[in-house]
C-alpha positions as CSV (number, residue, x, y, z in Angstrom):
1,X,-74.8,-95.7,46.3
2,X,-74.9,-92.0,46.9
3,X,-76.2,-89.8,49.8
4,X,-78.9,-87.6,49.2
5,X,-78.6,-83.9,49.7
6,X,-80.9,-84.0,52.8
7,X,-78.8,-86.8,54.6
8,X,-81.2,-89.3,54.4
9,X,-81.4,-92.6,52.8
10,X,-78.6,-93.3,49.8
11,X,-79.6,-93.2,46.2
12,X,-78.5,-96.2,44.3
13,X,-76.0,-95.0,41.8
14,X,-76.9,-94.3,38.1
15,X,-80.9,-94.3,39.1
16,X,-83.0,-93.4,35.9
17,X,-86.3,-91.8,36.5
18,X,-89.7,-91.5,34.1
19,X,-92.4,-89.7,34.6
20,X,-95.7,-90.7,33.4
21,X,-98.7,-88.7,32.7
22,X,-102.1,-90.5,32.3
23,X,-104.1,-89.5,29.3
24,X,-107.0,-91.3,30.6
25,X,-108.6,-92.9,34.0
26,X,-107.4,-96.5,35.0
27,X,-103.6,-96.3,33.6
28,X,-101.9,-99.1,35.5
29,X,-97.9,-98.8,36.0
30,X,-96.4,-101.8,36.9
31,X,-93.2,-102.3,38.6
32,X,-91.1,-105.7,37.5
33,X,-88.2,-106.9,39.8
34,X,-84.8,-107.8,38.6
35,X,-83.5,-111.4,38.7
36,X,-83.9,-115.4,37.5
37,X,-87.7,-114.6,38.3
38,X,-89.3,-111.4,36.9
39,X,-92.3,-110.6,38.8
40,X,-94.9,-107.7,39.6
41,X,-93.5,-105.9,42.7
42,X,-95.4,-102.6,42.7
43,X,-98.9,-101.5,41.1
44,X,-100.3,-98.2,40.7
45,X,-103.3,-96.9,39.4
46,X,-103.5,-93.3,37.2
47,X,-106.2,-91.2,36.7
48,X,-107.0,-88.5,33.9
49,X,-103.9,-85.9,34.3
50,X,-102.3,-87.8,37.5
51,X,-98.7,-87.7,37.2
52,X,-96.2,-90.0,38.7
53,X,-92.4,-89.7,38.9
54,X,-91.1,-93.6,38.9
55,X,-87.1,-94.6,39.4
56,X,-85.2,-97.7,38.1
57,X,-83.9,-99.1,41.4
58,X,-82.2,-102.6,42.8
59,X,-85.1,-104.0,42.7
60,X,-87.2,-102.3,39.4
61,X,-85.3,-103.3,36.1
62,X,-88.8,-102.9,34.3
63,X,-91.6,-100.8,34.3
64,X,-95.2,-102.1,32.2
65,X,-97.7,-99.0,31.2
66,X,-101.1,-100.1,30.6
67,X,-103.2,-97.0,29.1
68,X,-102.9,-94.1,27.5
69,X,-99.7,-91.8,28.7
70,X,-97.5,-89.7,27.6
71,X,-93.9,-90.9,29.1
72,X,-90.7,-89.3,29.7
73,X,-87.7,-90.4,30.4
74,X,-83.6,-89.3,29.4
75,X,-83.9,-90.7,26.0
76,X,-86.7,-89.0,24.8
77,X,-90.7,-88.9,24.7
78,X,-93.4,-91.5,24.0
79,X,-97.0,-92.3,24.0
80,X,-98.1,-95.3,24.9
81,X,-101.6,-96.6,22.8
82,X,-103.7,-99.0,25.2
């Protein structure tokens, strides 16, 4: 873990962030834990030109993109179809 710079709650170490930008109303992100058991943890729900910053933690190993959205991320850019 690290401390942020405004002394608040640590960062787990080596946290990868995306950002997603919806290309149309209704993109759902979805947020799968790590484990024996993968399971939705966190929804969220994108409209048309919404953006949303989302980071890898100890408990999101996956992320599922449902919708058009352009996505960012360290290793490069994608669009995802449906």
């Amino acid at each position: 873990m690290t401390e942020n710079k405004n002394g608040g709650n640590p960062l787990p170490s080596g946290s990868d962030y995306i950002v997603i930008k919806a290309k149309e109303n209704g993109v759902q992100v979805i947020g799968l834990t790590r484990g024996l058991d993968t399971r939705f943890h966190h929804t969220e729900k994108l409209d048309k030109g919404e953006v949303l910053i989302a980071q890898f933690t100890d408990h999101t190993s996956a992320m599922k993109i449902r919708g058009k959205a352009e996505i960012w991320s360290k290793h490069g850019q994608l669009e995802s179809e449906s």
